[in-house]
Wavefront OBJ file of the C-alpha trace (Angstrom):
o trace
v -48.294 -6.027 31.483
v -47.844 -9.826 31.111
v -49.526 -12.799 29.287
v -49.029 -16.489 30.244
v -50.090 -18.951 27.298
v -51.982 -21.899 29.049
v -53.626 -23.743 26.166
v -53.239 -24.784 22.394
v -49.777 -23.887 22.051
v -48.281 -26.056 19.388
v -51.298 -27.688 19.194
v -54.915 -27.261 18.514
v -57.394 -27.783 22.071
v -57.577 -25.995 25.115
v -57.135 -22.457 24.361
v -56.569 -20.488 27.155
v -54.277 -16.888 28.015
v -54.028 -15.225 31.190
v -53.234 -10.964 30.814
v -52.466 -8.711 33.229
v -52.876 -5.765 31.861
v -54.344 -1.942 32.969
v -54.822 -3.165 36.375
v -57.022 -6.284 35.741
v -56.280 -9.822 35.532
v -58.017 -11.075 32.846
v -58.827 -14.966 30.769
v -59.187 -15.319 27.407
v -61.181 -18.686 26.593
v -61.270 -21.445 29.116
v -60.612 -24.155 27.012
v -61.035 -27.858 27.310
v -57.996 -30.201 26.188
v -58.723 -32.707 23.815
v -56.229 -34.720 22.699
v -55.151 -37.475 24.097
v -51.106 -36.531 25.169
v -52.554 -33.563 26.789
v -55.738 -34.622 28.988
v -53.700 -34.764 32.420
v -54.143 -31.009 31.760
v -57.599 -30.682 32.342
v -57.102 -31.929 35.645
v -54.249 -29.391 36.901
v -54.873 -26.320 39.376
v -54.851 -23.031 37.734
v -51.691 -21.278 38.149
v -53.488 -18.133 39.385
v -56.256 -18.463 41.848
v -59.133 -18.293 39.363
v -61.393 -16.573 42.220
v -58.757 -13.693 41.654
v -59.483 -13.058 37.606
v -61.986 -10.272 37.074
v -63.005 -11.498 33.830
v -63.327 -14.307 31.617
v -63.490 -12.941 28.226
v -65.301 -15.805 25.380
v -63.866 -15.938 21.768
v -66.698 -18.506 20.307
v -68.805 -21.622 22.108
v -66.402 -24.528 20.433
v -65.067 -27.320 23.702
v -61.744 -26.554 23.260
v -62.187 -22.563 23.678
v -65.150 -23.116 26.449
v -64.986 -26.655 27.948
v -63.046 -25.857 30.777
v -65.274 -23.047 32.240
v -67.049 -25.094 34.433
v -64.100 -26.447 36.365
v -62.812 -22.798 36.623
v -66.421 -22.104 38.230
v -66.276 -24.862 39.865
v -62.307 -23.706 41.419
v -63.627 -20.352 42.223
v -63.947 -17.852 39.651
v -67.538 -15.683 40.176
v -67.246 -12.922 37.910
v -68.374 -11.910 34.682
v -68.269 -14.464 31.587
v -68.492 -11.786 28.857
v -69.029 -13.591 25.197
v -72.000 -12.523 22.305
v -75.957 -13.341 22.948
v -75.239 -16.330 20.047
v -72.023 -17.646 21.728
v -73.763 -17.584 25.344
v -76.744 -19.147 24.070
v -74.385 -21.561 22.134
v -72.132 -22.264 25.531
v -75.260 -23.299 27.317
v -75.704 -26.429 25.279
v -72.097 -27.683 24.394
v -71.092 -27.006 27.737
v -74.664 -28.961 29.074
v -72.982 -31.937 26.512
v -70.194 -32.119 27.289
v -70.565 -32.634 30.948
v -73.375 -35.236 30.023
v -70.198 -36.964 27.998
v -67.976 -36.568 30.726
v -70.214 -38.194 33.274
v -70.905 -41.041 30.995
v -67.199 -41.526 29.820
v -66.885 -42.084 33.958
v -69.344 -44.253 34.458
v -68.254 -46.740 31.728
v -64.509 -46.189 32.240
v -65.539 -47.158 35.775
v -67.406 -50.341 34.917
v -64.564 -51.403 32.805
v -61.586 -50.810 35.059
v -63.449 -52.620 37.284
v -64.387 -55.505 34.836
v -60.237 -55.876 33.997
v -59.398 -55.372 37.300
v -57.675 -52.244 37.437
v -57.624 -48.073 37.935
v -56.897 -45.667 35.851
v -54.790 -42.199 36.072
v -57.818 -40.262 37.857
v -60.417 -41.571 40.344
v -63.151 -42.485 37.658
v -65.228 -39.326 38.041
v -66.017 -36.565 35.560
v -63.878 -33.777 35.241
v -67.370 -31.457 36.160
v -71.275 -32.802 36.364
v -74.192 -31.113 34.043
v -75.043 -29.318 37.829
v -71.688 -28.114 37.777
v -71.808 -26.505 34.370
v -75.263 -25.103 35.028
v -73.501 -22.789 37.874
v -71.479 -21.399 35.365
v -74.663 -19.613 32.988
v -75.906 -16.867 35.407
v -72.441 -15.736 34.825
v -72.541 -14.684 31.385
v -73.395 -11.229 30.363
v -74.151 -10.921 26.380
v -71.776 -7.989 24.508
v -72.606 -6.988 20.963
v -70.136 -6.906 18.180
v -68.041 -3.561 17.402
v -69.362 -1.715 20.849
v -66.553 -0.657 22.921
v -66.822 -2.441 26.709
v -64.939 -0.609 29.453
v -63.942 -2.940 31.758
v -61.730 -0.648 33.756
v -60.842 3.368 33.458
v -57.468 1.896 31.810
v -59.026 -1.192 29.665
v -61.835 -1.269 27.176
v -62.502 -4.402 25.191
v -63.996 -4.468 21.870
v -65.953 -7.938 20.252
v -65.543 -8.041 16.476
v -67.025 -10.991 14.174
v -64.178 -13.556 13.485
v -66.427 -15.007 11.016
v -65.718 -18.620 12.502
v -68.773 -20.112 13.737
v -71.996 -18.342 14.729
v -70.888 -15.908 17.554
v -67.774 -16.035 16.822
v -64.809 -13.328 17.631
v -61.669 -11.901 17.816
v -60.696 -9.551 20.244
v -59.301 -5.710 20.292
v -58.371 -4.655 23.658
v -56.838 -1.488 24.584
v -54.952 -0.441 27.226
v -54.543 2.971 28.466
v -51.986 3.593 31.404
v -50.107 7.800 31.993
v -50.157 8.772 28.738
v -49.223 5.146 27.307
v -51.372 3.240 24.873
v -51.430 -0.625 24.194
v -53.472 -2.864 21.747
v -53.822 -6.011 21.830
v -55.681 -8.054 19.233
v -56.520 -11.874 20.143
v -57.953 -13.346 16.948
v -60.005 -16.287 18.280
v -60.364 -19.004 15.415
v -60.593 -16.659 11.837
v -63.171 -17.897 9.608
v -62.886 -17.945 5.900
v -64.060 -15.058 3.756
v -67.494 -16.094 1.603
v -69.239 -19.075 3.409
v -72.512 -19.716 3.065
v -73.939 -19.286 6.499
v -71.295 -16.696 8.531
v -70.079 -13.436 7.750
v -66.979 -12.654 6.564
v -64.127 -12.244 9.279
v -63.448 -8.734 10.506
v -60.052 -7.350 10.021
v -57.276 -4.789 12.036
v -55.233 -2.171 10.839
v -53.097 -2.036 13.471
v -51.992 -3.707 17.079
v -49.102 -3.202 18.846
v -49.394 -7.134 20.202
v -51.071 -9.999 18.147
v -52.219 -13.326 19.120
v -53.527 -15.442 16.266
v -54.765 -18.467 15.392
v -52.858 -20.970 13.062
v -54.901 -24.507 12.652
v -54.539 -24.617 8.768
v -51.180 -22.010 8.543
v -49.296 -25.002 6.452
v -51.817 -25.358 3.879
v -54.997 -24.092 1.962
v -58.519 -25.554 1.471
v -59.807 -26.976 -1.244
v -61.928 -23.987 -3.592
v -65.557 -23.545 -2.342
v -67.127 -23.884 -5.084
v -65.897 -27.627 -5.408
v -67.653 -28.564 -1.945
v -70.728 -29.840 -3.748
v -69.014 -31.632 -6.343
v -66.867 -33.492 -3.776
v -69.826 -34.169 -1.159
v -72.138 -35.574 -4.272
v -69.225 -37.601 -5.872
v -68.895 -39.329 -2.147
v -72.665 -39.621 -1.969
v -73.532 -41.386 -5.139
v -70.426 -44.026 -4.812
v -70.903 -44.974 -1.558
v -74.961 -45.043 -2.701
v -74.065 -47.007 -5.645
v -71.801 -49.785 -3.657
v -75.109 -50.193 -1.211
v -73.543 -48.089 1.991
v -73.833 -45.485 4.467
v -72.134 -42.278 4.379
v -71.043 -41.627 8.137
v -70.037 -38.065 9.046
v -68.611 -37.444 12.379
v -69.970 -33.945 12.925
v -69.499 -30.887 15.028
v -72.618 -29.674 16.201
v -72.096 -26.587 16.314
v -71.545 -24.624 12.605
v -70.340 -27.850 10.766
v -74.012 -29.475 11.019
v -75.578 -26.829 10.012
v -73.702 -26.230 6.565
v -73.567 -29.547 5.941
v -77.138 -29.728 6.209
v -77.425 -26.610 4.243
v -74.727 -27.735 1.108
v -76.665 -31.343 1.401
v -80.254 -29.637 1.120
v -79.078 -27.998 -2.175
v -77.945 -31.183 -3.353
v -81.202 -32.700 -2.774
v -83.075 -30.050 -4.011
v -81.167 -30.072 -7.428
v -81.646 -34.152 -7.689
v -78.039 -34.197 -7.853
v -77.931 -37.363 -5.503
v -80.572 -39.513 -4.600
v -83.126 -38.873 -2.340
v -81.862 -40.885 0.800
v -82.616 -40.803 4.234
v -80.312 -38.697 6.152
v -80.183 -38.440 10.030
v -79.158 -36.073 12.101
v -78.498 -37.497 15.288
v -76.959 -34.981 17.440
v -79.832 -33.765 19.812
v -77.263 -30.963 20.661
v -76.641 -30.084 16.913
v -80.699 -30.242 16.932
v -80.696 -27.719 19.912
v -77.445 -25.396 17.620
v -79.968 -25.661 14.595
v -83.273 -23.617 16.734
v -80.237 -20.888 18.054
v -79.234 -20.020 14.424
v -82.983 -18.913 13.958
v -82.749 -16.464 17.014
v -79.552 -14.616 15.458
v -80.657 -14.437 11.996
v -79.140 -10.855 12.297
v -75.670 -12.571 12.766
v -76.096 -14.345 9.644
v -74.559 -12.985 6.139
v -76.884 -11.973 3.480
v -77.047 -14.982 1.560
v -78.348 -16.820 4.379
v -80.980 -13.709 5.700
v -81.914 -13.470 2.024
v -83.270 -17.202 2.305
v -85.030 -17.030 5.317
v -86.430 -13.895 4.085
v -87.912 -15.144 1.051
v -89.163 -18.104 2.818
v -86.904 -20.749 2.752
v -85.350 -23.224 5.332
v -81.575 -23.650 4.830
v -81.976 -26.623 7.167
v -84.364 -28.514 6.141
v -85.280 -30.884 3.262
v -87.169 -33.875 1.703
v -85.580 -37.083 3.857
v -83.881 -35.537 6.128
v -84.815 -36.615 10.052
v -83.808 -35.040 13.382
v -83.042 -37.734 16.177
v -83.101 -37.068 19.815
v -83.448 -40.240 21.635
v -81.129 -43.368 21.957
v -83.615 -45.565 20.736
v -84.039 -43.903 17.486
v -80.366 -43.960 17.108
v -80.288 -47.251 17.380
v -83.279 -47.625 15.007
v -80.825 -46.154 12.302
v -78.462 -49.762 12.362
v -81.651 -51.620 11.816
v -82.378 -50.061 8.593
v -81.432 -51.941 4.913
v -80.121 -50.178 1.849
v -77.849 -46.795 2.031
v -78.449 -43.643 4.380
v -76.535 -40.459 5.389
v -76.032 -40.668 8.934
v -74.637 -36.958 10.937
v -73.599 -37.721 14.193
v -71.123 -36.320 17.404
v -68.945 -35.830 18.317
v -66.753 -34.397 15.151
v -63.461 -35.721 16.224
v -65.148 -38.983 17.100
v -63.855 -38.550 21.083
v -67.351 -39.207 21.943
v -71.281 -39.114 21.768
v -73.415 -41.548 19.157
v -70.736 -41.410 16.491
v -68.535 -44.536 17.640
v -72.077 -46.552 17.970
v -72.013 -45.931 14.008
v -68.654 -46.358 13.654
v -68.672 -49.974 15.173
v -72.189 -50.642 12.692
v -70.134 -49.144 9.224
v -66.397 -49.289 9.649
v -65.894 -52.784 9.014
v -68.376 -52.629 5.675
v -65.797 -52.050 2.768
v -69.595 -50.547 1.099
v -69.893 -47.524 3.280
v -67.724 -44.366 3.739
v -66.493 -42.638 6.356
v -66.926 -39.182 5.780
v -64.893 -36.584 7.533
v -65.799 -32.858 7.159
v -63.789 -31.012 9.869
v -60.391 -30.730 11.811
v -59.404 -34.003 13.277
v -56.823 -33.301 16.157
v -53.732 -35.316 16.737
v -54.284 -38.811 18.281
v -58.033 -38.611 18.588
v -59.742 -41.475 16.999
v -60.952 -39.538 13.874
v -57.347 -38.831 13.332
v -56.513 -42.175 13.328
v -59.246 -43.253 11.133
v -58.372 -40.704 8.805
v -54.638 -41.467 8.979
v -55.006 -44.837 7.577
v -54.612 -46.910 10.928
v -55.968 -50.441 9.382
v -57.156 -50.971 13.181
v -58.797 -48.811 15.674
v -60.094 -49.526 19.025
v -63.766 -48.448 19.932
v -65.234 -48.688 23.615
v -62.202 -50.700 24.349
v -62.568 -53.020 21.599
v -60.465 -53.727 18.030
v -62.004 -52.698 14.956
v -60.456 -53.475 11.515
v -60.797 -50.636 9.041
v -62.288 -51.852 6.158
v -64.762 -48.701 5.572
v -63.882 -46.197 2.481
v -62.428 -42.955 4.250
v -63.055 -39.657 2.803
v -62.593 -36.162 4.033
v -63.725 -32.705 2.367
v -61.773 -29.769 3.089
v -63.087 -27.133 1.993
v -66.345 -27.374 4.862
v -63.449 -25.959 7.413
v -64.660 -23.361 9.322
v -60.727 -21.767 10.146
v -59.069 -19.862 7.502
v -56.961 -21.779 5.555
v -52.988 -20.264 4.996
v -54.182 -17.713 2.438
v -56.848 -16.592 4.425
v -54.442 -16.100 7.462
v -51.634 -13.888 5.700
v -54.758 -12.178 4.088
v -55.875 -11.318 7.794
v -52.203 -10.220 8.521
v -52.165 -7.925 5.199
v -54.553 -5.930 6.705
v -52.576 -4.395 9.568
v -50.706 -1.142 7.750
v -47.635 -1.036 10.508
v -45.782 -3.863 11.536
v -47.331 -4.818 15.249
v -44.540 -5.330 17.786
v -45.008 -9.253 18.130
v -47.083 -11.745 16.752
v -47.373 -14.919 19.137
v -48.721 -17.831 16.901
v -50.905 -20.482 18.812
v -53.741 -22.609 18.335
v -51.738 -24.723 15.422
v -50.000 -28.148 15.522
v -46.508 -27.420 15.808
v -45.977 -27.950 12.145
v -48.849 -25.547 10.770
v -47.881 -22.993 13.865
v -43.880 -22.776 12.956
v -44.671 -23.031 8.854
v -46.890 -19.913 9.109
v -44.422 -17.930 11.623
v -41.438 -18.641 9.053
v -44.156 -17.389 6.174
v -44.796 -13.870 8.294
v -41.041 -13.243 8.933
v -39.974 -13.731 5.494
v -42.589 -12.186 3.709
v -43.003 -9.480 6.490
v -39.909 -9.277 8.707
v -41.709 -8.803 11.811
v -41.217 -10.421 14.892
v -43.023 -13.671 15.501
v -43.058 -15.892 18.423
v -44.115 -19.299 18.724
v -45.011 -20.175 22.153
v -44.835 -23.307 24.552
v -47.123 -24.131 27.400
v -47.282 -22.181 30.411
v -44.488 -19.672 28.288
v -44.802 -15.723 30.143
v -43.917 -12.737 28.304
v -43.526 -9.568 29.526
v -45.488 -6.702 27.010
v -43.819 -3.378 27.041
v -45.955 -0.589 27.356
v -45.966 1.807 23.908
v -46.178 5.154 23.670
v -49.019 7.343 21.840
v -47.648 8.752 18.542
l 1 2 3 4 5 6 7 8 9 10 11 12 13 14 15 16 17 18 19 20 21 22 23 24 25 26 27 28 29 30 31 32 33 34 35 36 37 38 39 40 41 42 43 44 45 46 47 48 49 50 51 52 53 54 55 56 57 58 59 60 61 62 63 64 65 66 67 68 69 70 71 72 73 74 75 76 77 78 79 80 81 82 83 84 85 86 87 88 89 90 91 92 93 94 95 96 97 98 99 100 101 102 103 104 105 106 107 108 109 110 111 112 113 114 115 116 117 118 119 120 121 122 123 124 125 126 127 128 129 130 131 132 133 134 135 136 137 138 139 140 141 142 143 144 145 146 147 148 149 150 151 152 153 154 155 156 157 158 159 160 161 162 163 164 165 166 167 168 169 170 171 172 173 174 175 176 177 178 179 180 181 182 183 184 185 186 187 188 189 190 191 192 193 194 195 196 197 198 199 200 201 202 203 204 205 206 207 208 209 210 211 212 213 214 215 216 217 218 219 220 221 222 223 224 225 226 227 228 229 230 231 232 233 234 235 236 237 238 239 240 241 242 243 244 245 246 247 248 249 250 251 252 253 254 255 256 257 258 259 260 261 262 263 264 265 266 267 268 269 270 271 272 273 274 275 276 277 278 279 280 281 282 283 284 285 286 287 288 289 290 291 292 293 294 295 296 297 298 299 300 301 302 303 304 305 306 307 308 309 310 311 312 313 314 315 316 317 318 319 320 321 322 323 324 325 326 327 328 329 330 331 332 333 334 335 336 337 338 339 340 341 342 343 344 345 346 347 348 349 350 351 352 353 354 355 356 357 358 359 360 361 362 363 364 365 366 367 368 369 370 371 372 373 374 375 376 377 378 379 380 381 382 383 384 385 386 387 388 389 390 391 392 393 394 395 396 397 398 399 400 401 402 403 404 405 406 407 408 409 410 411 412 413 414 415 416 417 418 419 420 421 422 423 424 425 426 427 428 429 430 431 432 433 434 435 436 437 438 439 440 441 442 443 444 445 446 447 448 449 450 451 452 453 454 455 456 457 458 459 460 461 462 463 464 465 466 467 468 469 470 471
């Protein structure tokens, strides 16, 4: 038994693990790489011939967990994609995006390398087409949450709610081989216990192998209850100054409680009534798959919907699809709340608003999710006084803001509350998915306070798992 880490390993995109394990060879997320010191990535061969794996096993829908699944496809793998009915339905339109991005990203990197007169590190082509990624959805087969899947006589694979985004989960797999018994536990990205919208994250009592998450494992989130405070304080200064509040948004999750901590806002006249767009036809498309899985909901949300209400939808608020009403937004005087993609600004309408607002000392600059190292958002958010935007200087004169609480990954807290849960010590935890800050901070934090054995891989790093024995 043997795991290869290929992805997010001392930093935060492209998750992706390889396991051989009970006679299968197996993938954990197919992730895309999205920052900028580790996009060559995207483009190299699989070390494994991916027509080989007999299953691709999905944590959640976000890019850098799915993005690469259509090149893998598209290399040769023709087996099962085995995720929830919410992630699968979710995967089908960020992986649809994405692709739409990619091609476009080509097509202008194209036109400018040929404008200045020279090529880049890749043939200007996307890294897959929107017909690629459609070959990859007749491949996914829907699991439901806590139902053991046997995917071999010696392997059975069980999907529990991580409590991350809708869909969302971690992993318990268990391996059976002459008498010996292994469990693995991969945790996906853990939520945070209490959100408005998600359930809480499910928990393990034991594992004799651990792989686990660590995005925030350096530091906590600001209390929940002070979201609204925050989010109205931004609102009614950058209102008062004249502005726009712009909030680069993830489409899936984020959107949708921001819409739903903004809608109580509204409804309590706690900031003024502005017009707010949300102009993301993908988090549009996220928005109508929330109302097929009410059941995946938690109880504050089903109670709503229930009773009647929309958690989505308020006075003011307007849901853009086309270019042209994008643009539309720019033309308009006086302050407005404008949601757009893509969340770490790598993409999508967001850097047409950022090229209208972040020269305007009067608007804001709102950032309400992860920003990963060296993508633009970071480097707004970082206090760069000059970005560049479609290939062109900007000066930073906009009011930058972020809220952290709106995270959907468990802060520190949340992660050694996860940990607590497990009554024996597992064998080894491997910490991944974490800049390598937050990933080394939180595997000092489990050997001290824990004394068990912690490992904090690098790319393409292959351990060997022993087999344990049955008590």
């Amino acid at each position: 038994m043997r795991i290869q880490f290929l992805g997010a390993n001392r930093q935060v995109t492209g998750s992706r693990y390889y396991l051989e394990a009970g006679g299968l060879k197996l993938l954990i997320d197919c992730g895309l790489f999205q920052e900028r010191s580790y996009l060559e990535r995207n483009w190299e061969p699989f070390p494994s011939s991916p027509g080989q794996i007999d299953f691709l096993l999905l944590t959640h829908a976000h890019l850098d967990h799915s993005g690469l699944i259509p090149r893998f496809v598209k290399q040769g793998y023709s087996h099962p994609i085995l995720a929830t009915g919410a992630s699968a339905d979710l995967a089908e339109i960020v992986l649809l995006d994405s692709a739409h991005l990619l091609e476009e990203d080509a097509a202008l990197k194209k036109k400018r390398h040929e404008k200045e007169g020279r090529m880049g590190p890749h043939p200007e082509i996307p890294l897959y087409t929107a017909q690629e990624a459609e070959q990859c959805f007749p491949l996914f087969e829907e699991v439901d949450y806590d139902k053991p899947i046997r995917l071999h006589d010696n392997l059975t694979v069980r999907y529990r709610d991580a409590g991350h985004i809708l869909g969302s989960s971690s992993l318990e797999l268990d391996v059976q081989d002459r008498g010996n018994r292994t469990k693995l536990i991969f945790s996906g990205d853990i939520g945070q216990w209490n959100k408005p919208l998600v359930k809480d994250p499910s928990v393990f009592d034991q594992a004799d192998y651990v792989i686990m998450e660590s995005t925030y494992g350096d530091r906590n989130h600001e209390a929940s209850g002070k979201i609204e405070d925050a989010l109205a304080r931004v609102v009614n200064m950058t209102a008062a100054r004249g502005g726009n509040i712009v909030v680069p948004i993830f489409a899936v999750e984020r959107a949708q409680e921001f819409l739903f901590y903004l809608g109580r806002l509204v409804r309590q006249d706690r900031i003024p009534h502005l017009l707010v767009f949300l102009d993301s036809p993908m988090a549009v498309e996220v928005t109508k798959v929330f109302s097929r899985h009410v059941q995946d909901l938690d109880e504050q949300a089903r109670m709503m919907i229930r009773s009647g209400g929309q958690p989505f939808e308020f006075p003011g608020l307007k849901l853009l699809q086309s270019q042209e009403e994008s643009k539309a937004i720019n033309r308009i005087k006086g302050s407005c709340i404008i949601m757009a993609g893509s969340g770490m600004c790598t993409g999508g309408r967001i850097k047409h608003h950022l090229t209208y607002n972040i020269e305007r000392p009067e608007s804001t600059i709102l950032f309400v999710g992860y920003q990963a190292g060296e993508t633009l958002g970071r480097q707004i958010l970082e206090g760069r006084p000059e970005v560049r935007i479609f290939g062109k200087p900007y000066q930073v004169r906009a009011q930058i803001a972020k809220i952290e609480g709106f995270s959907g990954h468990a802060d520190k807290d949340d992660l050694l509350r996860w940990l607590n849960a497990f009554k024996q010590p597992p064998r080894r935890i491997f910490i991944t998915h974490g800049e390598e800050d937050s990933a080394l901070s939180l595997a000092k934090l489990i050997e001290e306070q824990h004394g068990w054995a912690v490992a904090v891989p690098y790319y393409r790093d292959v351990y060997e798992l022993d087999e344990v024995k049955t008590p």
